[in-house]
C-alpha positions as a Python dict, from the first residue, in 0.01 Angstrom:
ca = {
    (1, 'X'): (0, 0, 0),
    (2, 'X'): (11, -338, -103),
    (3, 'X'): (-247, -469, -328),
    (4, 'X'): (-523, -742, -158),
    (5, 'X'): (-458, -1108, -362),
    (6, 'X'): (-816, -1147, -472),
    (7, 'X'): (-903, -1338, -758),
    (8, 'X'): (-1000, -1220, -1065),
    (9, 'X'): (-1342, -1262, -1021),
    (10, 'X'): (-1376, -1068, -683),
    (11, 'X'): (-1151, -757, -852),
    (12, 'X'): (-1472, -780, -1169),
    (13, 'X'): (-1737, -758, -904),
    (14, 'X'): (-1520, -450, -726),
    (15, 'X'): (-1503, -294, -1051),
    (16, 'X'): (-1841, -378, -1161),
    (17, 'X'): (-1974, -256, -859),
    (18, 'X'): (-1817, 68, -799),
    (19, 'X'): (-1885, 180, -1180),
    (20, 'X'): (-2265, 96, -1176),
    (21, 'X'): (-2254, 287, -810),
    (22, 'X'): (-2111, 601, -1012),
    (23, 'X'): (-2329, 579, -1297),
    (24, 'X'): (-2643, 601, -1058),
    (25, 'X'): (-2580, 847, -869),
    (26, 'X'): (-2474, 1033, -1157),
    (27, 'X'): (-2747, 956, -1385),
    (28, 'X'): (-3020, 1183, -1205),
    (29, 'X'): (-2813, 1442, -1230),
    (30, 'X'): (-2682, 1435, -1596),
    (31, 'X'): (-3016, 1529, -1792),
    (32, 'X'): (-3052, 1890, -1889),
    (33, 'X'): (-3425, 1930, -1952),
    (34, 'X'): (-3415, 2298, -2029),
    (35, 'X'): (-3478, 2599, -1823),
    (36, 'X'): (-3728, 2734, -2119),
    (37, 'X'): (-3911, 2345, -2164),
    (38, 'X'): (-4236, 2338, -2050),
    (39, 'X'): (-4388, 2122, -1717),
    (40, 'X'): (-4494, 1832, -1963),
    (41, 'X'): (-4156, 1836, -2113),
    (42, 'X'): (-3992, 1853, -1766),
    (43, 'X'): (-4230, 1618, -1641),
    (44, 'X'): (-4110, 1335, -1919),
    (45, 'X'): (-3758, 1430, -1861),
    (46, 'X'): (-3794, 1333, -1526),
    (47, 'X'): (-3959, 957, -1543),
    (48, 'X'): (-3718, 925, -1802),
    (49, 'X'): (-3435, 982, -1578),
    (50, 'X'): (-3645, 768, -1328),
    (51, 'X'): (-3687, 504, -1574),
    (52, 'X'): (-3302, 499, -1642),
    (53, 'X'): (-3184, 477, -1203),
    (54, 'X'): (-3409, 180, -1203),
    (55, 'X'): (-3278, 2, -1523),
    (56, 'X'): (-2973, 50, -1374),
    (57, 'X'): (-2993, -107, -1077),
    (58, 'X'): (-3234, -395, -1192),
    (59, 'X'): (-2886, -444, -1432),
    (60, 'X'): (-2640, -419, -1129),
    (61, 'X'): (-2850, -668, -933),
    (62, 'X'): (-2891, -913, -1254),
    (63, 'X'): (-2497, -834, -1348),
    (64, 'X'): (-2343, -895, -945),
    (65, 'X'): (-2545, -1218, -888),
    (66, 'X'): (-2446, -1381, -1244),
    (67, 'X'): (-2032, -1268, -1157),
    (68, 'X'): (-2107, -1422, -797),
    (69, 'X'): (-2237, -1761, -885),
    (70, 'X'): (-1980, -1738, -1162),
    (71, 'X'): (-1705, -1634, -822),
    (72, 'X'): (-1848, -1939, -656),
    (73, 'X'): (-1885, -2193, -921),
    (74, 'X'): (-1456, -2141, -993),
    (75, 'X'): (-1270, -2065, -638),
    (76, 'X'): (-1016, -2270, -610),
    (77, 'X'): (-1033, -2616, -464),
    (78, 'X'): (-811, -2839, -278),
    (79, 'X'): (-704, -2846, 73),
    (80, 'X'): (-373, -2782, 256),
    (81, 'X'): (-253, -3088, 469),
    (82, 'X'): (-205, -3012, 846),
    (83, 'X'): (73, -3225, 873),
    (84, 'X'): (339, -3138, 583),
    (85, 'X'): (144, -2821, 436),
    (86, 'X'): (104, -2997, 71),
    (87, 'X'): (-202, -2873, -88),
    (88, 'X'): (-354, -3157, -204),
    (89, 'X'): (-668, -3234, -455),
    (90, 'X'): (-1041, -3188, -354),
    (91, 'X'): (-1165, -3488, -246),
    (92, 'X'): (-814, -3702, -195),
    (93, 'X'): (-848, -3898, 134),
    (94, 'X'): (-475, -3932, 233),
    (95, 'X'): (-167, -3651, 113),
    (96, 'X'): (26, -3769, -106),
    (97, 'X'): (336, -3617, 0),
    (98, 'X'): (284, -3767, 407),
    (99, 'X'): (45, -4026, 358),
    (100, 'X'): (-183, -3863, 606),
    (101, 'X'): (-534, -3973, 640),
    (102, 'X'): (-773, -3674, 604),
    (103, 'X'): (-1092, -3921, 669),
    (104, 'X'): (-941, -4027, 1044),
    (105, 'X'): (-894, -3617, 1116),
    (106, 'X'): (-1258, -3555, 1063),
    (107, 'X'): (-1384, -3809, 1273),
    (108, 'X'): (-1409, -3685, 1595),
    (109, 'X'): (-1277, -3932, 1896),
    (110, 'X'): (-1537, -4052, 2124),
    (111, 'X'): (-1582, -4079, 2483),
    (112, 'X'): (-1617, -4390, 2675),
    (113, 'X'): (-1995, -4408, 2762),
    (114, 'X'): (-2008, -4401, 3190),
    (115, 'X'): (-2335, -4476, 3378),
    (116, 'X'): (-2372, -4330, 3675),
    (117, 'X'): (-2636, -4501, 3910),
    (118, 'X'): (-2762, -4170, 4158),
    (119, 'X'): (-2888, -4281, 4517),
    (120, 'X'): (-3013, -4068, 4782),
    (121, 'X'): (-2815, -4095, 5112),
}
């Protein structure tokens, strides 16, 4: 299977993602708190494991939305001209391979205005 071209950024946020996913669901289940330990002892075992699920997901949702501003603030930029295909610059206003004018594609032609008088028969 061929790999997906993503950029690097989206494959750290895949990564990132699927290894804080593992470590929480196996963090609650890691701690051996002793078959012999008393309720107290049990008891602080498990708000300590408690403690550690939601450090680790207060640091997955700090860690994804720092890598995802960081995704947005780098994709690439530019834009591919419809006529030739050139990718061009962001913010160039005619390709510099055709000469095409991206500023007359946007604007959108516009209808003659008609007035139509309505009369009752």
């Amino acid at each position: 299977m061929p790999r997906p071209h993503w950029r690097r950024m989206t494959w750290a946020l895949v990564i990132l993602s699927a290894f804080m996913l593992i470590w929480i669901i196996a963090g609650p289940n890691s701690p051996d708190c002793g078959s012999n330990a008393s309720e107290a002892a049990k008891s602080g075992c498990d708000a300590g494991t408690a403690i550690r699920v939601d450090f680790s997901i207060v640091l997955w949702f700090i860690s994804v939305t720092v890598l995802s501003l960081i995704w947005f603030m780098t994709r690439p930029g530019g834009t591919d001209c419809p006529v030739c295909g050139v990718k061009g610059e962001r913010g160039l206003r005619t390709c510099e391979n055709c000469g095409h004018d991206f500023a007359v594609a946007v604007v959108p032609a516009r209808r003659p205005f008609r007035r139509e008088v309505l009369t009752h028969d």
